[in-house]
Structures are given as C-alpha cells and as structure tokens.
N, C-alpha and C positions, 0 to 999 in steps of 0.2 A: 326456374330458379326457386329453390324452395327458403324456406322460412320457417320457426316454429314458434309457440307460443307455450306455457305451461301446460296445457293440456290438451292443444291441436296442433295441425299440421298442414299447413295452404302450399300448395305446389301454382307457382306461375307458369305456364305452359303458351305454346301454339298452340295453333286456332285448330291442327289436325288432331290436337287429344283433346278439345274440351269437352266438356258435358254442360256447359251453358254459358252466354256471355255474362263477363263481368261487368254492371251497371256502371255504368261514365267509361269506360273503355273499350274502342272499339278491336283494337291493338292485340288485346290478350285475353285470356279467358283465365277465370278464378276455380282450380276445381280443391273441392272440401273434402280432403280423407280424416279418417281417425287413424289418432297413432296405435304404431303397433305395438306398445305396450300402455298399460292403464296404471294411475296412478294408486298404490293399494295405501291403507293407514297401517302405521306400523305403531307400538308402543314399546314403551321402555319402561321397566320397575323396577326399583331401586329398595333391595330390604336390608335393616341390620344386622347381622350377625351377630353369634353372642360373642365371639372374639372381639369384639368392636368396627369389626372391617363394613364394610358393605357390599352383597351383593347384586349385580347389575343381570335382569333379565331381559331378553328382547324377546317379544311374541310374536309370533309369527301373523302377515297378515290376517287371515279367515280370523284367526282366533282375536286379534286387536278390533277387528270389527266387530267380534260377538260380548265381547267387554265394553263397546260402544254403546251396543242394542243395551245391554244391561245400566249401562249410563243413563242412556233415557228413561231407565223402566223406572232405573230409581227417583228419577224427577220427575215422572207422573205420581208416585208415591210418597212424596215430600212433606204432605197432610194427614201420612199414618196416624193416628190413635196413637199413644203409647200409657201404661198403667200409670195414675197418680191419684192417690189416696184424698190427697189434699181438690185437687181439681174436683172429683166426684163429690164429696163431702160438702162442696160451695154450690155444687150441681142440683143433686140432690134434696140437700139440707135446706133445699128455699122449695120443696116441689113437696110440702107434707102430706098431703092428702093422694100423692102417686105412691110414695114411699109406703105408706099407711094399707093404701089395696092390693101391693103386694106382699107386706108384711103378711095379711091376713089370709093370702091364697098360698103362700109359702108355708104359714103355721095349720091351715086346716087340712092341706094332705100330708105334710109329716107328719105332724100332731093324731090324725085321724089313724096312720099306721102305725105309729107309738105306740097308741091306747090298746090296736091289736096284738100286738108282740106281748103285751102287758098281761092280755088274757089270756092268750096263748102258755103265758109262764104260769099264770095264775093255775091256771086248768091243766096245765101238765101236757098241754100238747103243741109245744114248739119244737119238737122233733115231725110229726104229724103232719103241720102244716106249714114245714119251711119250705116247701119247692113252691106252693100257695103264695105262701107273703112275698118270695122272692120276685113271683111274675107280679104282684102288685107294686113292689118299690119298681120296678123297671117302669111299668107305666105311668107312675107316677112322676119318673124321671123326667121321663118324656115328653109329658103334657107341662110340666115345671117350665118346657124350652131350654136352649143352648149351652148353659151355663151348669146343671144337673147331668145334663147326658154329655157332659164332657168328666164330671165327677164321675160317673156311674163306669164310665169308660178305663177312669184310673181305677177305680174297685176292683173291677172284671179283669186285673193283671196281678191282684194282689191277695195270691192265698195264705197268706198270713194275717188278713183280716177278715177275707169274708168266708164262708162253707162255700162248699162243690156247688151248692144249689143256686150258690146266690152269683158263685161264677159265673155258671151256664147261664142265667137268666144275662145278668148283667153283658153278660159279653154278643148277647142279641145287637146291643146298642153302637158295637161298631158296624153292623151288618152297612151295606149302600145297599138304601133303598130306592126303586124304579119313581121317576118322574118324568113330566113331560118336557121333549124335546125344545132345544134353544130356539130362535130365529134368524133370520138376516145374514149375517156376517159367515155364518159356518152350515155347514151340511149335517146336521144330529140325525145319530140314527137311536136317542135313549141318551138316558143318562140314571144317576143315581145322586142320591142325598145323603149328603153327611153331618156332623152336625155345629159345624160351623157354616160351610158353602154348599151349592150343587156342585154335582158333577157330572158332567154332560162330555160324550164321544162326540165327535165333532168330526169334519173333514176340511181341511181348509181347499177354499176355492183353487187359487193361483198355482199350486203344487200337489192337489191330493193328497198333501200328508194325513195319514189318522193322529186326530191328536185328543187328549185331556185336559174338559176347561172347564176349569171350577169358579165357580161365580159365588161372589160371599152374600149371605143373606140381606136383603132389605133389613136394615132398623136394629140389626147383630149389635152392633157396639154400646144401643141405649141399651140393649135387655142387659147384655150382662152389666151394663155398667154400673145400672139402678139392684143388680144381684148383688153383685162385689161389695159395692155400698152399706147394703144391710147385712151382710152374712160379715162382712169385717166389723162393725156393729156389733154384731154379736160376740165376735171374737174379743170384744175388746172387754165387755163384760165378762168373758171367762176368764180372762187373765186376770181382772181385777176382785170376784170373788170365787171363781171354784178352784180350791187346794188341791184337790186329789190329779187336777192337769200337773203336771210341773212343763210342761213345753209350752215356746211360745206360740200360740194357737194366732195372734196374728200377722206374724213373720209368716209362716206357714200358709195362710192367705193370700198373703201377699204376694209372695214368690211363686204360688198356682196362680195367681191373678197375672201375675208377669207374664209367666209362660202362655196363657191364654190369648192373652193380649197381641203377643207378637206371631201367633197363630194369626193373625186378623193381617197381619199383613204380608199379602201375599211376593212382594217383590223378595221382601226378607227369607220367606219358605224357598224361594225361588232360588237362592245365593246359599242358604241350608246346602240345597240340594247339590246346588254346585260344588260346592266345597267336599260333600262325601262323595259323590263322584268322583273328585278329584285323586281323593285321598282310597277309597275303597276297590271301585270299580277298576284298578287296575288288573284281577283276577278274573279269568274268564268266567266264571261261575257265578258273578254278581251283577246285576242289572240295576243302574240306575237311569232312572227316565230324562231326556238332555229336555231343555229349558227354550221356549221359543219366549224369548225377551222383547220381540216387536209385536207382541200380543199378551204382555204380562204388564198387569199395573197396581197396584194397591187392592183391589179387591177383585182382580181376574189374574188367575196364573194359568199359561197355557203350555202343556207339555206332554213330549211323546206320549202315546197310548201304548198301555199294556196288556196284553191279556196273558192270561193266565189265572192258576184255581190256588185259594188259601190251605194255607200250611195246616189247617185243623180238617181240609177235605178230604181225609186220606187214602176212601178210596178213589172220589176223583184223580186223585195225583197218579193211584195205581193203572187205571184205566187208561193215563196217556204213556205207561211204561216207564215211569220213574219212580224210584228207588227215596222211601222218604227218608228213609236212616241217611242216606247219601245228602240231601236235602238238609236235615237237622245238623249235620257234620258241617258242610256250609254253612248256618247260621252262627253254631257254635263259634269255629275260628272267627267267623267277620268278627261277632260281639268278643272274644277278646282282641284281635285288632285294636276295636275300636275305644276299647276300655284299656289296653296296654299301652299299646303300640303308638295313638296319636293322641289318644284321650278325647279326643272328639264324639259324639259316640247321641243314635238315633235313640231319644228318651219317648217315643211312644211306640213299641214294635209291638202290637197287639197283631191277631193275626189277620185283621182285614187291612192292617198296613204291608205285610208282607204275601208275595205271588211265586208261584212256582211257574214257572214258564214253559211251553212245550217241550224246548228245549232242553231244560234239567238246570235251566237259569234260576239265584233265589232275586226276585225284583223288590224293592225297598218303595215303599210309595210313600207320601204324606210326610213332607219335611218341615212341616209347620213347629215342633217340637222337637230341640236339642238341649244336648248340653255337654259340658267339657269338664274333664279331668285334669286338675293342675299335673305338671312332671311331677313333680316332688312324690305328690299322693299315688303316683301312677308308680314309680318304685320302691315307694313302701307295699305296694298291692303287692308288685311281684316278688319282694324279698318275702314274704305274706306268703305267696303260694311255694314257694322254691322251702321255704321251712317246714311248709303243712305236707310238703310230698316226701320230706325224711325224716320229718318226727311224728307228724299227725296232730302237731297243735298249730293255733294258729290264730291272729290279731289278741297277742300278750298284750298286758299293758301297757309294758314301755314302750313296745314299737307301735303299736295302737296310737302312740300318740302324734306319730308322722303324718298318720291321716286327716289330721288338724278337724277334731274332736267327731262329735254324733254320726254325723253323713258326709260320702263321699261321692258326688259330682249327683247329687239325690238321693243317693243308696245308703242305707242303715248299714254299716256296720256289722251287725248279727244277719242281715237278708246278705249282704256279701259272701261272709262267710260261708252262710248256708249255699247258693248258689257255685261258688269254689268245688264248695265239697262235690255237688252233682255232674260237676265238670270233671273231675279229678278223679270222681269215683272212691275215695279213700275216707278215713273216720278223722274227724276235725269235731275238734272245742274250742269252745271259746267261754273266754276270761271271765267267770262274775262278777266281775268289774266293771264291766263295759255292760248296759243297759242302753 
C-alpha cells in the first residue's frame, strides 16, 4: 500500500519484497524508494513594460537555480566597500601622519619626473628621450600600487592624450603577470596578477572544470582609499584656484573613483558579466566566460578559463590560422552593438581584456568596468552617423545637444566623433562649438 510525502515515497509491502523489517512491526516490512521525479526551483519575474503592462517570465529550472547560486553570492558580498568621499575624509582626516607619508612618496616620484621633463624641455631634448621617460613614468606607476596602475591603464587607451611612446610603455601595465600558484581548495597550475586581484587557473576538484579565480589583494581598499583621499584633495584645490582648468577636476575623481571601487567587488563584475553575456554572446563569434556563483564572493570571482592569445599578438593570432581583419570586424560590430543597440557597453577593452580564441572566438574578459548609454543619447548617435554618411558632417550644434552636453556614457564628444569617422571610413567635422 503505498503512500507519499512531499518529497518521498514508502511502499508497504509483504514480507516476500522487503529489503528489511520495519522496527515495531513484525506484519510488514517498510522499503524506502525515491521518487521518480525531484523537485526542481522554478522562478517567476515580473518586469514593467513601457506600455504600462507587465511582463511575466518563468525560468526555466537549471537557470532559477543558477540565479539562486547568484542569490547567495550576493549575500556573502553584502559588506562590499562602495566610494564615499565623505566616509574616507572622516577616515583619513583623523590618520595625519599616514596621510602625510604618502603625500610625500606620491610627490617625490612625480615631482622627481616633473623636474625631468622640465629639463628635457629646457635642453631641447624631449623628443630624444621620451620612450626614456615613458619606461620611467610606467615604473613609477607601478611601485605608486593599485590605484596609479589602474590610471596608467586608462592612459595606455588614450591617444589623444599621450604619444606612441607613452602608449607602448603604459599599455605594459595591462600585461598578467606570472605568480605563484593558489592552495587547498583548487588544483593551480599558475596564475597571473592584475592589478587590482590575482589571477590563478585553477581546477576544481569535484568536476575537473578549468576554471579563472581571481583573488582581490590583501589591504586593496585601504591603499586606494588613503589614494582617492588625497588626489581628491588635490582636486579640490584645482578647482578652487587654477583658471586655465574650466572642468570639474573633482567630479572627474570621483566618478574614476566609483568605477574603481565597484571593480573591488567581485559578485558585481560577476552580474557585469552576466548581463553582456546575456545581451552579446548571442553570436557565435563572441565568447563570454559563464560565472561559477558557488564559488564567487566579494573578493573571489570564479569563472570559466579561457585561453587564447591578445588582439595586439598578431602574429600569434596568425600562427593558429586566423584571420585578424576577420577578428577586428568582430570587435567592430560587437562595440557598436554595444554602444547602439543596448547601450550597455564594456568600458575597459584594453587588449589584455580581450582574447582570440583557437577557434576564431573574440573572448571579453574583466567585467569589472562598465557602463551604459541612455536610449535618448543612443539615437541622437545614430541620427549622428545616418547624417555624417550622406553629408559628411556631423554632431552640429543643435543636435549636439541630444547628447545632453560634454560626454556620452564616458566619451568626449569630439573622441566619438573621431572614432565614427574610422568606422565609417568617410570625412566628418565637427562643430567649433562643441569643445
């Protein structure tokens, strides 16, 4: 005579099927099956539409459990850090004698490379020895810690501000460099260093998976914290007397200091990533790495491994038979995708963030750093390009102003334009107007 309970199944039986007497009865025997089916979690999400209506999603088991794991990963991350001027200022501003010895090791190797560029001008030879100065600002970055070689990181993307030389130098700093293998929990066969966490190949016991697990540094959040501190410090001085800025130089802190900050926590990179996944990697050409959530927490994110060789190796890339113009075509489209299409869009693609795959895959790594394009700005872009491709001009004034004013989703306005143009291939101006 069977019976069932929410999650099992007891059949009452004679004594010729049992497989063991039932205790106090000599009559019957008790045998214990599992059912045959398990119970799976299912979820429901409910979002508004812009009609007003609501839509209703159900997710499929696997997937409501993998938004579970992600549930917990965010409440072991509950105690992220997040940027406050105000917090650090009450932090700091009681610590003057810590404040005080980094002022002075922050001013003696700028300062000391100042005085050189100084001479250099002086002497006539800062053509001479900029690929020179260039390897010394980099190491100077570097020994500076975390918070410089994340500056020096954004430089090495922007030649609009620095020379060839100081590109090359500076874009050493995205390199991962070799350190020594994890412990305990994982199988390392190497890893590398970045410069916010490690990054360690791993093998997870239980399943063999190869997987990428970055570990955030010890003591990360006091160094930059006591950085941001004083270099906003400074900023706040500039706005109050040097004229020839007109930008606010401490906005502009602030908002690197944000981005920074939400680099540090990894469940957040982790839901980054998720999210372009979502939205990108629906084309077979694009690779994002899926997210192992029962081993991601606030300062460990654990996820697929990739190999593959970067997008500036170019004969490596040749050597495994792939086509880099093919390569660059796919990065192309993604970044407008990502800049048209969702506005969503990966705000650090330096090329040690980006892999070519054996395959002819482009893989996106390091989702520590986003950011988003309102709609509005995302079709003033494109009435932007749809104009510069039949007249050859482009961000006038008046529609310039769509863009709701200087920068769009981080991007200058005049670097937009310029970057259009190379996509486009076509001759584009832009407005006097617009600085």
């Amino acid at each position: 005579m069977p019976f069932a309970t929410s999650h099992f199944r007891f059949d009452l039986t004679s004594k010729a099927n049992t497989v063991g007497p039932c205790k106090g009865h000599r009559s019957c025997e008790c045998k214990f099956t599992l059912p045959r089916w398990r119970p799976r979690a299912a979820l429901v999400e409910a979002r508004p539409k812009a009609n007003g209506s609501v839509a209703v999603q159900l997710f499929r088991a696997d997937r409501a459990e993998d938004l579970q794991a992600e549930a917990r990963a965010m409440a072991r991350a509950a105690n992220a850090s997040v940027y406050s001027p105000e917090l650090l200022s009450r932090k700091y501003g009681s610590r003057p004698i810590q404040a005080l010895h980094r002022t002075l090791e922050i001013v003696v190797a700028l300062g000391s490379f100042a005085f050189e560029l100084l001479l250099d001008q002086r002497y006539g030879t800062l053509d001479q020895y900029k690929r020179k100065r260039a390897a010394e600002l980099r190491r100077i970055f570097t020994r500076l810690g975390p918070t410089f070689v994340k500056l020096g990181q954004g430089l090495s993307t922007r030649p609009d501000i620095c020379s060839p030389e100081y590109l090359e130098e500076l874009s050493q700093l995205q390199e991962k460099r070799n350190v020594n293998s994890l412990e305990d929990n994982f199988s390392c066969d190497g890893g590398s260093s970045a410069s916010l966490g490690q990054v360690y190949k791993a093998q997870l016991k239980y399943s063999g998976q190869i997987v990428a697990v970055k570990v955030q540094r010890p003591g990360i959040e006091e160094a930059i914290g006591l950085d941001f501190y004083l270099v906003r410090g400074l900023g706040l001085l500039i706005n109050k007397y040097v004229d020839i800025i007109t930008s606010d130089v401490v906005a502009l802190i602030d908002e690197f200091a944000r981005r920074v900050y939400q680099e540090l926590n990894y469940v957040q990179e982790g839901q980054n990533a998720r999210r372009f996944r979502m939205l990108y990697a629906d084309k077979k050409d694009i690779l994002v790495p899926d997210i192992f959530w029962d081993y991601t927490s606030g300062k460990v994110l654990t996820m697929e491994w990739v190999d593959g060789v970067k997008l500036n190796e170019q004969d490596a890339i040749e050597r495994q038979g792939l086509k880099v113009l093919d390569l660059v075509n796919t990065g192309i489209q993604c970044s407008l995708r990502q800049l048209l299409e969702y506005g969503y869009f990966h705000a650090d693609p330096h090329p040690g963030n980006l892999l070519a795959t054996p395959d002819g895959k482009l893989a996106f790594l390091d989702f520590g750093m986003m950011s988003e394009t309102p709609e509005e700005a995302r079709s003033a872009i494109i009435g932007h390009v749809v104009h510069m491709k039949h007249n050859g001009q482009v961000l006038q004034q008046p529609k310039a102003r769509n863009l709701g004013g200087r920068v769009v989703g981080g991007i200058s306005q005049r670097l937009a334009a310029r970057l259009l143009q190379q996509v486009l291939r076509t001759p584009t101006t832009v407005s006097t107007s617009i600085s």
